[in-house]
C-alpha positions in Angstrom: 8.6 -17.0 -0.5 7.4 -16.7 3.0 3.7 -15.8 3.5 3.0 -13.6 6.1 -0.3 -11.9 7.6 0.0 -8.4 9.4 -0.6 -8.0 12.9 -3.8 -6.2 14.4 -2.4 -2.2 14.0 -3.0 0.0 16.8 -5.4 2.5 15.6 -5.1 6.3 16.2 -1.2 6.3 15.4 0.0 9.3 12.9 1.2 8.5 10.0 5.1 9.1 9.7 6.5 11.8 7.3 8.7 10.3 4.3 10.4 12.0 1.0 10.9 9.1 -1.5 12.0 9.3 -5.3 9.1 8.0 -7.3 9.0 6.3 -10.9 7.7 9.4 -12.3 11.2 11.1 -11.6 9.4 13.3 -9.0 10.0 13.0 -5.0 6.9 12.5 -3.0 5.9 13.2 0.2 3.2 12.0 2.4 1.5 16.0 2.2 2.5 15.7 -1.1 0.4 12.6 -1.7 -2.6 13.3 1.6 -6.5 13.4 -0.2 -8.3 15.7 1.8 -10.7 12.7 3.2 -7.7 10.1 3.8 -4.6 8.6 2.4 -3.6 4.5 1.6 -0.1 3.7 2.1 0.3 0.9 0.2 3.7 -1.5 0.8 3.7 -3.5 -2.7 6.8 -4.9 -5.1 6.9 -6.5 -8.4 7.6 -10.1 -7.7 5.2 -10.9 -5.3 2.9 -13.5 -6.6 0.0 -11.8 -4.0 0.9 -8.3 -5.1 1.0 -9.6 -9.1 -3.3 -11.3 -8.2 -4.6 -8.3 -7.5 -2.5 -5.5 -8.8 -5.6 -4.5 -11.2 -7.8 -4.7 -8.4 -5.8 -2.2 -6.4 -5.5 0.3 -9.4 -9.1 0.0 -9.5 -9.7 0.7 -6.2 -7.4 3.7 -5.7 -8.9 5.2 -8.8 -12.3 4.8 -7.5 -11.3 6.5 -3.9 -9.8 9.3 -5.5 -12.9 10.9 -6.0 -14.0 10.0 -2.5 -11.0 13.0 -1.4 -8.6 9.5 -0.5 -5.0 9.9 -1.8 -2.7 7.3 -2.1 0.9 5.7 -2.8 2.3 2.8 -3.1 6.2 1.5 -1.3 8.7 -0.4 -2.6 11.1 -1.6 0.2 12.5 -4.7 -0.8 15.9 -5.2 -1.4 16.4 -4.8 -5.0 20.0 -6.3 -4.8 18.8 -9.8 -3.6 15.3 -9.3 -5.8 16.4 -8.0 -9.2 12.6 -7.8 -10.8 11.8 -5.4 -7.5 14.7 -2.8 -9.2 13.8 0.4 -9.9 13.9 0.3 -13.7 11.5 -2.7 -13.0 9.8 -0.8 -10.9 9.2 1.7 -13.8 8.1 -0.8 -15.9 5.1 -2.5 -13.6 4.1 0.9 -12.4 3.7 1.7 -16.6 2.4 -1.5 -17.3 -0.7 -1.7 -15.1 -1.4 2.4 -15.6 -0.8 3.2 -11.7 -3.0 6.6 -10.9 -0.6 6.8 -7.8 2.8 7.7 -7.2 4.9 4.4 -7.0 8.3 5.3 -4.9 11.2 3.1 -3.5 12.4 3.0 0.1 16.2 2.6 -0.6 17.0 2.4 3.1 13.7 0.5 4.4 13.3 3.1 7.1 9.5 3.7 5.6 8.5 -0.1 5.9 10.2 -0.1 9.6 8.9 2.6 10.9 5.2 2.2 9.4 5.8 -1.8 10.8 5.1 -3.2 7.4 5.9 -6.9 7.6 4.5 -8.1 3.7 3.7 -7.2 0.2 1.0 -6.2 0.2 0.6 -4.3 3.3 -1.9 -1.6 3.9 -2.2 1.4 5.9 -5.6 3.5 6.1 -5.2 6.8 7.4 -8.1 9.5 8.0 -8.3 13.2 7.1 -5.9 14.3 10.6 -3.1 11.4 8.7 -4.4 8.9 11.5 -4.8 5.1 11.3 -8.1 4.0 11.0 -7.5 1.2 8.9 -4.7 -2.2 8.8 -6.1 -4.6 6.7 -6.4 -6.3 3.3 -7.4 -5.4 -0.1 -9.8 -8.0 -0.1 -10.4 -11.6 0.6 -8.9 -13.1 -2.7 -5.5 -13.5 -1.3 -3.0 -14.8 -4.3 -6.6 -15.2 -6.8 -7.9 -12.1 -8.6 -11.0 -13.1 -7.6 -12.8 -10.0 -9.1 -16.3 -10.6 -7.1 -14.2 -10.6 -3.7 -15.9 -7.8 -1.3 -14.1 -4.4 -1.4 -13.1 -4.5 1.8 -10.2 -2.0 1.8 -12.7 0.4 -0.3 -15.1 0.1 1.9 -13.2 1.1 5.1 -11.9 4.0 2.9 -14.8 5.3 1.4 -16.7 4.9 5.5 -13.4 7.2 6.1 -13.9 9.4 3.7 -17.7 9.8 4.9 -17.6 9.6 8.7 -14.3 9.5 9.8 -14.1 5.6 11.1 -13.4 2.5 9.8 -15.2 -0.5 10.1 -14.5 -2.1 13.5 -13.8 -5.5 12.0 -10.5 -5.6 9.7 -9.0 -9.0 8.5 -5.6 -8.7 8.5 -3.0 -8.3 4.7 -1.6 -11.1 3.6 1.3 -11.8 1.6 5.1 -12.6 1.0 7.7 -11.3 3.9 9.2 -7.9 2.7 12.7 -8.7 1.5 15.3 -6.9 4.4 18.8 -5.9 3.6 21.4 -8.5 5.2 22.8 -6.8 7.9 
């Protein structure tokens, strides 16, 4: 496991189109997924010991900033060949296991994670009403603890968004194991 943090995003960017099969047997879109306030791209899997701390926390979180208008979704782009449990049937399974409110897709060919620049699991990705960044950052402070008391601080950002259209100026950067890439 190599432990990663994300570099400081470039706000303002527009968030790239994508049609991925989800675990739900449906295909999803980023329109098909945008709140009307903002949208969380989420980079997650099912092995990583950061992603298994505060999986809960996140399903919490996206359930409480769907009424805020904020969509969301959450990519798998590992490679499922070298990390069995990040599978797709496995996939199924976490995604049924911890009652995710939000589509849970696969990127078969990594072109999501690459062109979104997602380096880790988790990775985040805030994006206001017009689909533009306003947020990189993490969760929370807890890192690999499901520290439940840790400040909200993707919720936060997200609900500001939701609200006033900016993020916080300050955003501590995700951290988290290295997304698995295909050998070449």
């Amino acid at each position: 496991m190599v432990s990663l943090t994300t570099p400081s995003g470039q706000l303002g960017w527009q968030a790239a189109a994508f049609d991925l099969s989800g675990t739900d047997g449906k295909r999803h879109t980023l329109d098909s997924v945008r709140g009307r306030n903002g949208t969380v791209v989420m980079f997650i899997c099912n092995h990583c010991p950061y992603v298994k701390a505060v999986v809960d926390k996140i399903v919490r979180d996206m359930r409480d900033l769907a009424p805020h208008g904020v969509g969301s979704i959450a990519i798998m782009s590992n490679d499922p060949a070298d990390y069995p449990e990040d599978s797709f049937a496995n996939m199924k399974a976490f995604a049924a296991r911890h009652g995710f409110p939000f589509p849970y897709v696969i990127d078969e060919t990594q072109e999501v994670a690459q062109t979104y620049g997602a380096v880790c699991t988790p990775d985040f990705f805030g994006f206001d009403r017009e689909a533009k960044l306003a947020y990189r950052g993490r969760l929370d402070a807890s890192g690999r603890s499901p520290d439940p008391a840790a400040q909200r601080e993707l919720f936060d950002a997200m609900v500001s968004v939701a609200q006033t259209g900016k993020a916080p100026a300050t955003q501590n950067p995700s951290v988290g194991c290295s997304i698995k890439w295909r050998r070449a």
